[in-house]
N, C-alpha and C positions, 0 to 999 in steps of 0.2 A: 504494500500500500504506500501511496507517494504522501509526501506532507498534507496538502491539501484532501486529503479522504482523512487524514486525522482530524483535523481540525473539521472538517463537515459533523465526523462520529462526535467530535467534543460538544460542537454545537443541537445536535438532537438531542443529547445523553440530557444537556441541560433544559433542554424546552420539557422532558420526561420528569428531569429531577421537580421543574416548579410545577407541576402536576401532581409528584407527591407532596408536597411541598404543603400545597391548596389541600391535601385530603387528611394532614395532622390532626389541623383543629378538629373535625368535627371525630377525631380518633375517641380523644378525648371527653369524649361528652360520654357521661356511664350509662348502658345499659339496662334494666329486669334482666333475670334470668330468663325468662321466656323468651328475649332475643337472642339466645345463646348462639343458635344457627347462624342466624345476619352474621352478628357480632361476629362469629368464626371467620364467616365466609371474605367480610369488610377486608378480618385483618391478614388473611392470609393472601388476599389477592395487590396487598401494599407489601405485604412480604417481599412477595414473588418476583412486583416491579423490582425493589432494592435489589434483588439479588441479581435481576437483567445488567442494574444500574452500574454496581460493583464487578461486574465482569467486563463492562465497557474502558469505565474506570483502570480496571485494572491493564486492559490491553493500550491503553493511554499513556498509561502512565511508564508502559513496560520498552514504550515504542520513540515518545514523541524525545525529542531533540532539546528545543529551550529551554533554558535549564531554569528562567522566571516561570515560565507554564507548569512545568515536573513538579515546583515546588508546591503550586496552587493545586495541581491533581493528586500529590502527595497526600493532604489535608484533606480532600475532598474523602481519597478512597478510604482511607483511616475511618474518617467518620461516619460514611455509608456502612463500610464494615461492621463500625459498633453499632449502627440504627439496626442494622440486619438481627445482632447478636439482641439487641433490647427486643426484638419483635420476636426472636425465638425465645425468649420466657414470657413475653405477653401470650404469646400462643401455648405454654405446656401449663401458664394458669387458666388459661377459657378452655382448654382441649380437658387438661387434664391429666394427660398423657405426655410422654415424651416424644409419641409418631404419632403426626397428623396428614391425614387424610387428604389430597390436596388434587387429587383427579379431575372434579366437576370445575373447580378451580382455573384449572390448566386448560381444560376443555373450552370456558368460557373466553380466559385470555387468548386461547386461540395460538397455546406451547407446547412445548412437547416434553417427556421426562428428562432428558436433557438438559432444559433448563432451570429445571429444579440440582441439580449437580452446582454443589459450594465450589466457587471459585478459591482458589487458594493464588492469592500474591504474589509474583515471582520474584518482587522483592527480597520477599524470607531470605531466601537463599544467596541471591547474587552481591548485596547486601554487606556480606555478613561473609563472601568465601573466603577472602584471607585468614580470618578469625579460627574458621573453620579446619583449612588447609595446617594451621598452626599447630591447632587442636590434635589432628590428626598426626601430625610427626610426633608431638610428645609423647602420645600416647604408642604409636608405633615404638620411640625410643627407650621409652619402661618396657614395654612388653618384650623386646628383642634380650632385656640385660634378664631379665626371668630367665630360670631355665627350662627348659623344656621338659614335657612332664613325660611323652613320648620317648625321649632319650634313654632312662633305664632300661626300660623293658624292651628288650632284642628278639631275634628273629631264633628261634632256635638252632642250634649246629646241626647237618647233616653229613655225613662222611661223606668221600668221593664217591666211593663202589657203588652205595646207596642212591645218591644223586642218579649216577649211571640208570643203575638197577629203576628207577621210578620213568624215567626219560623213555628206556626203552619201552617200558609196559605202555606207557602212553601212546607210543608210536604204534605199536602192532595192534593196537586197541581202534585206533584209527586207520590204520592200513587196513586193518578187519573188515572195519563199517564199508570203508570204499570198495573193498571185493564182493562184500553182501549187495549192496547195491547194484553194481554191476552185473554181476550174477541174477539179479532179478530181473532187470532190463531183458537178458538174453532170454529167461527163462518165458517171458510175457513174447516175445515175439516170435520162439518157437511155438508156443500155445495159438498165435495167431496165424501161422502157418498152416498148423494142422488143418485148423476147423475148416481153414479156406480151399485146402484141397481135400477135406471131408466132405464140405457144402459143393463141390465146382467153379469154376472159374464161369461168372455170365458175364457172356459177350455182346460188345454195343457194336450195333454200326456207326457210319460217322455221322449220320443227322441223330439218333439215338444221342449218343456222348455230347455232339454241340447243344440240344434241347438242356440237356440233365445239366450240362453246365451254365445254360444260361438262365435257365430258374433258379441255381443256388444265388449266382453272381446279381441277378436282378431281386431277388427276395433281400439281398445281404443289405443290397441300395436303398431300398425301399425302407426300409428298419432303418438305416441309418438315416434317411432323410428325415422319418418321421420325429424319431427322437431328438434330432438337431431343430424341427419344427416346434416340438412340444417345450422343447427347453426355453427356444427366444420365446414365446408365450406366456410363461411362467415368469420368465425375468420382466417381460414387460408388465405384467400386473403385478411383480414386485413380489411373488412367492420365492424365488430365488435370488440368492446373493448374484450379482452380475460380477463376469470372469476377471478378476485384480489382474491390472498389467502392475505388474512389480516392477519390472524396469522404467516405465514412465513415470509410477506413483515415488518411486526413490527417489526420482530424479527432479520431480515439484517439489519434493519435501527438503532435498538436500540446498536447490535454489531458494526456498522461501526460511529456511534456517538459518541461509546465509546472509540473507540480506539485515535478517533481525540483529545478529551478530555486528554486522558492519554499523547498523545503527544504534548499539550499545558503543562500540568503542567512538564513533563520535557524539553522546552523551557525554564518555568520562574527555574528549578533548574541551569541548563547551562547557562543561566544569570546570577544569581546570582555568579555562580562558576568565569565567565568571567569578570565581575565587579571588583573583589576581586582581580584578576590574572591583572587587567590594574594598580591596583593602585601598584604591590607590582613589576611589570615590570617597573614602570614610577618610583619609589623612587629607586628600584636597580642598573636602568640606569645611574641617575641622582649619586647618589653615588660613583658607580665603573666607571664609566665613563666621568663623569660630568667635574671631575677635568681638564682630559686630553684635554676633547674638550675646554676649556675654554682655556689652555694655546695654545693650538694649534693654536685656532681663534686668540690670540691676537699677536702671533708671524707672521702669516701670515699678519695681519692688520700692525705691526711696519713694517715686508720686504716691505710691498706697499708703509708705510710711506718712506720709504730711496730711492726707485726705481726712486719715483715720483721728489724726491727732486732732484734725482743725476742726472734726466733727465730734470728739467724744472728748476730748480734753486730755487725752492720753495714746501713748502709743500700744498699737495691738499684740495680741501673742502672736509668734511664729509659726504658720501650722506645721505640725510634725512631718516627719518622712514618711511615714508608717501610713499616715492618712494620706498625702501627697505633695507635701510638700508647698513649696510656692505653686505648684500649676492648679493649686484651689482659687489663688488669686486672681490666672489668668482664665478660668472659665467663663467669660463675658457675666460677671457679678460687679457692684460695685461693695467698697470695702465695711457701708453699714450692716447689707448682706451675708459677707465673709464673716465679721464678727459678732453675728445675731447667729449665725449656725454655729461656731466655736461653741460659743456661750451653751447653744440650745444642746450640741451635746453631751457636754461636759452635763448638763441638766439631768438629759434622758438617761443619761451611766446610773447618776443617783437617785433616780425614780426606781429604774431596773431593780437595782441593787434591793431598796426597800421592797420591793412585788415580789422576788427571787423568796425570800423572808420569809413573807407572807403565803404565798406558795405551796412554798414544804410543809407550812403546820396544816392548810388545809390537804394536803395529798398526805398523810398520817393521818385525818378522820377518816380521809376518802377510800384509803386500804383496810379501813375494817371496814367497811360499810359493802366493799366491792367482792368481801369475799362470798358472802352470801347470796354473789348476784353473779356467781362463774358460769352458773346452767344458762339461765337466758341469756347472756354474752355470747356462749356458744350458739344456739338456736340463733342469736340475729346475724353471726357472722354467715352461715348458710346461707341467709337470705340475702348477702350481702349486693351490692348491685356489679355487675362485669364494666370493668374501666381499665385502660391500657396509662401504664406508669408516668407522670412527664419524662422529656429525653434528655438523657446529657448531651448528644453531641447533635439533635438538630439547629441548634445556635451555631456550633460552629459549621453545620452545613447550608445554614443561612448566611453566614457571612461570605465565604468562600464564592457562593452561588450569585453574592453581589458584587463580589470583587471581582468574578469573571464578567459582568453584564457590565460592570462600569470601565474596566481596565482591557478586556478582552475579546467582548465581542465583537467591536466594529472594527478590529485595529485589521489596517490592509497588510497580508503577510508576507507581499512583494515590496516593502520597504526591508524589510529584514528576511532576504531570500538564503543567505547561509544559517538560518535559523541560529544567528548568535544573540546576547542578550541584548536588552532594549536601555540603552542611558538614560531615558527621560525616568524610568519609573526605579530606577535604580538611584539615582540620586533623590529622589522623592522618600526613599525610605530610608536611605543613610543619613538625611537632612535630618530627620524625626530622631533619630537615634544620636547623632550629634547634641542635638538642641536636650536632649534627656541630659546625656553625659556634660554639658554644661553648665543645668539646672540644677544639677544636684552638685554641683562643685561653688554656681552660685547662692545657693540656699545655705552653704556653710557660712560665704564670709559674710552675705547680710543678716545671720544670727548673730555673727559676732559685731558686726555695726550696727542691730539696733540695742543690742546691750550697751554699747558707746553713748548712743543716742538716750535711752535712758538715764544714765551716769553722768550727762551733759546736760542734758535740758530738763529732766525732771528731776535729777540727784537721787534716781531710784535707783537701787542696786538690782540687777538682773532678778528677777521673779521664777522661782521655780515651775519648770512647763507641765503641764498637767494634760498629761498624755491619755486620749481618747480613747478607751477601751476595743477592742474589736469584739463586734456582735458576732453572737456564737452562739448555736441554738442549747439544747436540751445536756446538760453536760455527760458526758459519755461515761462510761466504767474505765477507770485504770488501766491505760494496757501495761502488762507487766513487760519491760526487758528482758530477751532471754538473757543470764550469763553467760560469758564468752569463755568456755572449758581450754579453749586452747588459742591465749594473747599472741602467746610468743613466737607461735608455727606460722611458716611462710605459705599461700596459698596452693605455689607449686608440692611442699613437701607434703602439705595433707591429701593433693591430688596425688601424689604416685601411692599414698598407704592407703588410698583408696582402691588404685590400679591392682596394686601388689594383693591386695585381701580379697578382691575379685568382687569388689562393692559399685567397681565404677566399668561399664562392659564396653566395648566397640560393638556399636551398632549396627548390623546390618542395614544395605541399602535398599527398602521397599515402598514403593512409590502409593500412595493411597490408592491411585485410581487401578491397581492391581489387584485390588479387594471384590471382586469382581460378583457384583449381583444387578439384577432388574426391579422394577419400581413394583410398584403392588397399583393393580389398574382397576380393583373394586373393592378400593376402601371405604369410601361416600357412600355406597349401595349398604355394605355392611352396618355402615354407623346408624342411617336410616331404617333398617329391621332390630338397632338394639343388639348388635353382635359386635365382638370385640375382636377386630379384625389383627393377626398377627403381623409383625412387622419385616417388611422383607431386608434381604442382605442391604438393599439400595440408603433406607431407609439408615440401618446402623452407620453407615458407611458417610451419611452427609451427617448426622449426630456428632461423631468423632472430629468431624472435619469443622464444625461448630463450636464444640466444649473442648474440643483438645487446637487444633490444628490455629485457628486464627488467634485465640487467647495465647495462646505462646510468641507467636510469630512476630508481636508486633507491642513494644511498651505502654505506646499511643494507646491502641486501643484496649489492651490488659488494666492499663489503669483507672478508666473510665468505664468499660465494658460489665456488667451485672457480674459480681465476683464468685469464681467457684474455684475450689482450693482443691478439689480430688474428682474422679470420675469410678464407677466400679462397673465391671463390663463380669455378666453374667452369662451363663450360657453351656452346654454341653462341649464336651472337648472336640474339637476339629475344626469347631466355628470361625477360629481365627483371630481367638483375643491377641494370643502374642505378635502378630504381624500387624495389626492394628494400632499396637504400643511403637512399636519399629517403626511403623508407617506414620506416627507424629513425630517420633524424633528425626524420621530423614524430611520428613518436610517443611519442618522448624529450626532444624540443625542444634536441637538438644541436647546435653548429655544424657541418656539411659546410666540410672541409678537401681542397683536391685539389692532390695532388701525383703528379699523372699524367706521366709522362714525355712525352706533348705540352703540357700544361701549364709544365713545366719548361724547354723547351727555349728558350733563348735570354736568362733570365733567371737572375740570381745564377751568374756564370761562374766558371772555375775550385775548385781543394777549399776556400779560403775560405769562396767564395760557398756550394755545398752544405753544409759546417757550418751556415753563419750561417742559411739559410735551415729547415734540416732544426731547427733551435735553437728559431728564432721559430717556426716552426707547433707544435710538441712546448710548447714554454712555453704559450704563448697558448690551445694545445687544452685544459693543467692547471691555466691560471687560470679559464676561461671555460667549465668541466666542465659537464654532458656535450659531449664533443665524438666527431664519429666525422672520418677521416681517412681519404680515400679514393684510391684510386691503381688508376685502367683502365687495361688492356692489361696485368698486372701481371707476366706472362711477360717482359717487355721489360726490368726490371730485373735480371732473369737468363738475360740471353743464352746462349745455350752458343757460339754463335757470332753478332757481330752484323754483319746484312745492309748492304751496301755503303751503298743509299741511308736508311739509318738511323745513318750513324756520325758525321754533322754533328750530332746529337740528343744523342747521348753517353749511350743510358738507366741505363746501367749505373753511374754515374757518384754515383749516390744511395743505390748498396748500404750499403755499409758504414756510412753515418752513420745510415740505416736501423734497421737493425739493432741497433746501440747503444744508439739512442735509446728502441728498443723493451725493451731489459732493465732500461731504469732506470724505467719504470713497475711502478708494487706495487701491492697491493690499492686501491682505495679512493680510485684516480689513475680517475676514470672516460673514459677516452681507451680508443678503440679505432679498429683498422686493419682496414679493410674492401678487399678489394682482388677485382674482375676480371676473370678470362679467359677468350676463347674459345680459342687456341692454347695451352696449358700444358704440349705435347709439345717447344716450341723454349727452353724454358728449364731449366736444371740443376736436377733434383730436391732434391740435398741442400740446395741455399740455399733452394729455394723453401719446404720443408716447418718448414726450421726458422724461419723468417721467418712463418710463418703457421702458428699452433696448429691449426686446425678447416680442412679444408677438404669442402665442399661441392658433391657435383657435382649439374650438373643438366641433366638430358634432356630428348629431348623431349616434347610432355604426353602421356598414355595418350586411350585413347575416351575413357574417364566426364571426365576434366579439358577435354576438349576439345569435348564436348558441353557442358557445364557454359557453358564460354569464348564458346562461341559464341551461347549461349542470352541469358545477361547483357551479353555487348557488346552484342548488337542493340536488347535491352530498353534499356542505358544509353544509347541514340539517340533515345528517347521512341519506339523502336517496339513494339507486342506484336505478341507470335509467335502466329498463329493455324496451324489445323489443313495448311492450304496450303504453310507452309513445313515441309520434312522436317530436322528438323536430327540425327537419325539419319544421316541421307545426309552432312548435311555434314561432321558428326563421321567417316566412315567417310573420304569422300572426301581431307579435310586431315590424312589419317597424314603426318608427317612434315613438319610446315610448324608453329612455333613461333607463341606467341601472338601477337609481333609480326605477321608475315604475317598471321593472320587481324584484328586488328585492322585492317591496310592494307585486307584485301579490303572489310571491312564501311564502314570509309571512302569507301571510292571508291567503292561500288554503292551507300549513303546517301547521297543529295546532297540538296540541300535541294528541290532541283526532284522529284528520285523520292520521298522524305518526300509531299510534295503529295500525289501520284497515288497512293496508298495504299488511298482510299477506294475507287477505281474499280476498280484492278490491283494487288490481293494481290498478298505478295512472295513471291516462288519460292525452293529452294534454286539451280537452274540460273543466275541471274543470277551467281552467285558466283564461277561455274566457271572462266569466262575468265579475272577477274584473277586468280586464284589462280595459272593455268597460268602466268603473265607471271613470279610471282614465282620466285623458286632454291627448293626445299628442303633440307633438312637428309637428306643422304642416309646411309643406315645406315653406310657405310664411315667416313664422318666421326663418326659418333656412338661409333661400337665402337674407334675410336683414342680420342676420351678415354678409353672405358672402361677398354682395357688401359693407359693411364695412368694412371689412377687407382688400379689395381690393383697398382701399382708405388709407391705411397705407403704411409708403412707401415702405418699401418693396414688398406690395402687387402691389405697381403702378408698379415696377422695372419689376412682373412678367409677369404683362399682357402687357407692352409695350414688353418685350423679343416675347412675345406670338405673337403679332400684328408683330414685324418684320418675324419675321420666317414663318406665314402667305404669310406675302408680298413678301418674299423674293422666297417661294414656288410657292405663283403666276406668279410670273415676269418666273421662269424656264418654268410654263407652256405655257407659251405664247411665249418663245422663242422657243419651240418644236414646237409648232403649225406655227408659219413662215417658220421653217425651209423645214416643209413636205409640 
């Protein structure tokens, strides 16, 4: 794409943005429950836009060249991001649930499931490679000075004679096979011999022999035409994949990768150029300018001195820094003004102060009086009305969206055709920042010249300043400080005893979008009969990339974003939790921290040791941010009872520093705890739930995920799927068998020797069959125990009680119709 189609996409994205823009306000206006529907549908179809908006956003920002615009798109995507992330908890409070239904949705916007697919930043990464790359040698360079744990144990000694003796049995074992074979060949075409001159030789004449052979040769054509007929019919209504040219399609991909590439590195030359051009506008400013504005400020500051005096009979205070300084003076106020507001708040501090007072004695009657009124508090909050939260970051994507409409829109982009920076608005912002850094160097000396001025003309000695308190709401709980267990240690030296202890892992490279599932395409219909529709791979898979993947990625939005400090991902084994943890640290560029209760065991012994340890991974995860911190089997830290041959383990043993360590993470600390489970029935619910914000469950995959699964694992073999293999069938056949298992089967039936034979003997669905049978499935009984576990968290009670009134509530209409006739 050439410059100008970017900036056309910049220009729609934003005619879209002031569209959501206009549909905030009326967000906000609350609800009845009885609107629950609307209300869903309102907020899921502003979802949907943000998420168009932020994928535009994001390929803008990924592409464009001026490095004034990057900075404005910068801001922009940051904050659509976090409006995205506000609108998926305004949606899991109205759904209820963590997967929402979003079909009839997509249908009406006229999208496809596609666009429901979380855009991930490419920033994350590009960003952040040095850092990264860094990361990587040190960690390479501890692991190398380890010694290897494969080095002891050797290959056992065989003698020569022996060696011999094995070689040759091999050889005649195989020279064997090839004579049997052979021998059979000969054997099959003596046998065909026989019969032939048992039966006679029949003999054709020559129109005989030409006829016979042109009905095979013309039947052969005709088959073939048909099915080369049948095929382009099928492709054209789109039942078939149409034939990949591989060579053409590499050859678009490797020219449209390259040009992106060539457009990155002249980003970082226009950087660099723009870098250079801030420093030599901010010293030119300050220079040629600098003087002027300083005498200006200060003569404006003396006229306010004289004004104030000649109208009040004295000179005024100096407003603090804190408050803002002199530029209180300069907000087009005159200075009865200025010192009627001083005055008024120094007032309103000691009003506060007495109502604060007051306050507390009445909230001590009001806690006795409220305990007796806990039951209807709960009954009104049911009833409560459906409202979506106000936003942190739509201000700032009001502002951005006017600083493109004032700065950006109209400007012609054939003045600046090497897409370098723009001087006009580059000196307009280094001006601003100058004239700060003046104001606060002048605010010093005329504090100390109106103390002069008092000391001279009134023979008042300086008046102690009586500093405005800053409003602050509700006073919060104490955060406590953690203690720092270890002052003295260098960052590097607790990263290698993390290395060494095998607390801190190299992460494998797994891309999210390799999580491979399809959308669930009659969720809407389910939720409308009152059924609670399971959630597909598709579904887990944009979740993660929601609560794990953008909250890391990005400080900006981590610390503004609805804050969640852990995730626990639930599920029978195969599902794919551990590649799910792998797939946000590669695409966050995380450290992977494991404090697995097999991990743990037998190292850092006694409560010491667990402090000291639970310390150093929690430090090291907030110096060396993003980090994600992962803990399998996570059930095992909350035993409800623990099993005999687990109690040398001790899992339980890392609760409590746990948990601690987890409340003294705040916004903007980018650590998160990923944890776990197939068994989540043998651990106590209330620790678990509060120990982990979000939990996650995940089943097993539906048909459409599991045709999907099966289609791209074989393809990712270097195999194609031709018309021969049914993978209908296979999809039917593996109900109940997780992706793992089907990976396993495509493994084992792929070998590199069957690979070969390909060309000869297409691949069938029936080869599949047998390993599949070998492997366990996932039997319903086992699936429907997490479920009612799940449904015992609270969120899950919130669903099924929503469930049971709407129930009730449909009942009671039907009964009033039936009175009525």
């Amino acid at each position: 794409m050439s410059e100008g189609a970017y900036q056309r996409l910049w220009d729609s994205s934003h005619v879209t943005l002031q569209e959501l823009l206009d549909q905030e306000q009326p967000l906000l206006e609350p609800v009845s429950p009885r609107e629950r529907q609307s209300f869903q549908y309102r907020l899921s179809s502003v979802y949907l836009c943000y998420l168009g908006l932020m994928r535009r956003f994001d390929t803008l920002y990924d592409q464009m060249v001026q490095p004034q615009k990057r900075r404005l798109l910068r801001r922009l995507l940051d904050s659509v991001a976090g409006r995205v992330l506000e609108l998926k908890d305004d949606l899991v409070r109205a759904d209820l649930s963590e997967y929402h239904c979003l079909d009839r949705v997509l249908q009406d916007l006229k999208l496809t499931p596609a666009d429901l697919e979380v855009p991930i930043p490419k920033y994350f990464l590009l960003e952040q490679s040095t850092v990264l790359k860094e990361r990587e040698l040190m960690l390479a360079e501890i692991l190398s000075r380890m010694k290897p744990v494969t080095s002891e144990v050797g290959f056992p000694e065989m003698h020569r004679t022996e060696a011999i003796i094995l070689l040759q049995r091999a050889e005649r074992a195989r020279q064997g096979r090839l004579r049997a074979t052979f021998m059979r060949e000969i054997r099959r075409e003596e046998e065909r011999d026989r019969k032939i001159r048992e039966d006679g030789w029949h003999k054709f004449d020559q129109d005989q022999a030409a006829v016979t052979i042109q009905k095979v040769w013309k039947g052969y054509r005709q088959r073939r035409r048909t099915q080369q007929d049948r095929r382009m019919e099928m492709e054209f209504l789109g039942m078939l994949p149409l034939p990949p040219n591989q060579v053409e399609n590499a050859g678009v991909m490797y020219q449209a990768s390259l040009r992106e590439d060539i457009r990155r590195v002249r980003q970082t030359e226009k950087e660099e150029e723009f870098q250079l051009a801030i420093e030599k506008t901010h010293d030119s400013i300050k220079e040629t300018e600098g003087p002027d504005m300083k005498e200006k400020l200060k003569e404006q500051i003396r006229q306010w001195f004289i004004e104030c005096h000649a109208l009040t009979g004295r000179f005024p205070d100096y407003p603090d820094e804190s408050v803002g300084g002199s530029y209180l003076i300069f907000a087009d106020k005159t200075p009865e003004q200025v010192k009627m507001e001083l005055e008024a708040e120094i007032q309103e501090s000691k009003r506060k102060d007495q109502e604060k007072n007051k306050e507390k004695e009445k909230e001590k009657k009001e806690r006795k009086q409220k305990k007796g009124k806990k039951d209807k508090t709960r009954k009104g909050e049911a009833d409560m009305m459906l409202k979506v939260w106000p936003s942190k970051f739509i201000p700032f994507i009001n502002a951005g969206h006017e600083e493109y409409i004032n700065v950006w829109k109209n400007r012609y982009e054939n003045i600046y055709p090497k897409q370098s920076f723009d001087p006009e608005t580059l000196q307009v912002e280094k001006r601003k920042e100058v004239e700060q850094e003046i104001r606060i160097q002048v605010d010093e000396l005329m504090r100390q010249e109106l103390k002069n001025l008092r000391l001279v003309v009134d023979r008042e000695e300086g008046r102690p300043l009586k500093r405005v308190k800053k409003k602050t709401g509700k006073k919060a709980g104490k955060k406590k400080k953690e203690k720092d267990l270890t002052p003295d240690r260098s960052v590097d030296s607790l990263f290698e005893e993390l290395v060494v202890s095998g607390f801190l892992r190299k992460c494998e490279t797994v891309a999210l979008k390799d999580y491979i599932g399809d959308y669930l395409y009659l969720g809407s219909i389910l939720n409308l009969a009152n059924k609670l529709p399971t959630p597909s791979l598709f579904d887990i898979r944009q979740n993660v990339a929601l609560y794990g993947v953008l909250r890391l990625g990005s400080p900006d939005i981590h610390s503004m974003a609805p804050f969640i400090r852990s995730i626990l991902l639930v599920g029978p084994s195969g599902m794919g939790k551990k590649m799910l943890v792998k797939a946000v640290c590669t695409e966050t560029g995380a450290n992977l921290f494991d404090l697995s209760p097999s991990n743990l065991q037998g190292k850092y012994p006694g409560k010491t040791g667990t402090q000291m340890i639970v310390h150093i991974v929690f430090k090291v995860a907030r110096l060396l941010q993003p980090s994600v911190i992962w803990i399998g089997n996570a059930e095992k830290n909350f035993y409800k009872r623990v099993p005999k041959e687990e109690k040398e383990m001790d899992p339980k043993r890392i609760k409590k520093d746990l948990t601690k360590a987890l409340r003294l993470l705040s916004p903007g600390d980018r650590v998160m705890l990923i944890g776990t489970s197939d068994q989540p029935q043998l651990a106590e619910m209330k620790g678990l739930c509060r120990t982990y914000e979000r939990i996650l469950f995940m089943p097993r995959p539906d048909y459409a995920s599991r045709f999907v699964l099966w289609r791209q694992m074989i393809e990712a073999q270097g195999v194609q799927v031709t018309p021969n293999l049914d993978i209908s069938a296979l999809a039917k056949v593996s109900d109940g068998y997780t992706p793992g298992h089907i990976l396993q089967a495509i493994h084992s039936v792929l070998t590199e020797r069957r690979v070969l034979q390909l060309s000869k003997r297409p691949l069938v669905a029936s080869e599949f069959l047998g390993h599949l049978a070998k492997l366990e499935p996932v039997y319903r009984e086992e699936e429907e125990s997490l479920k009612d576990w799940y449904f015992k968290t609270p969120l899950g009670k919130r669903r099924v009680k929503l469930i049971k009134d709407q129930d009730a509530g449909e009942a009671k209409l039907v009964k009033e119709k039936k009175k009525r006739k």
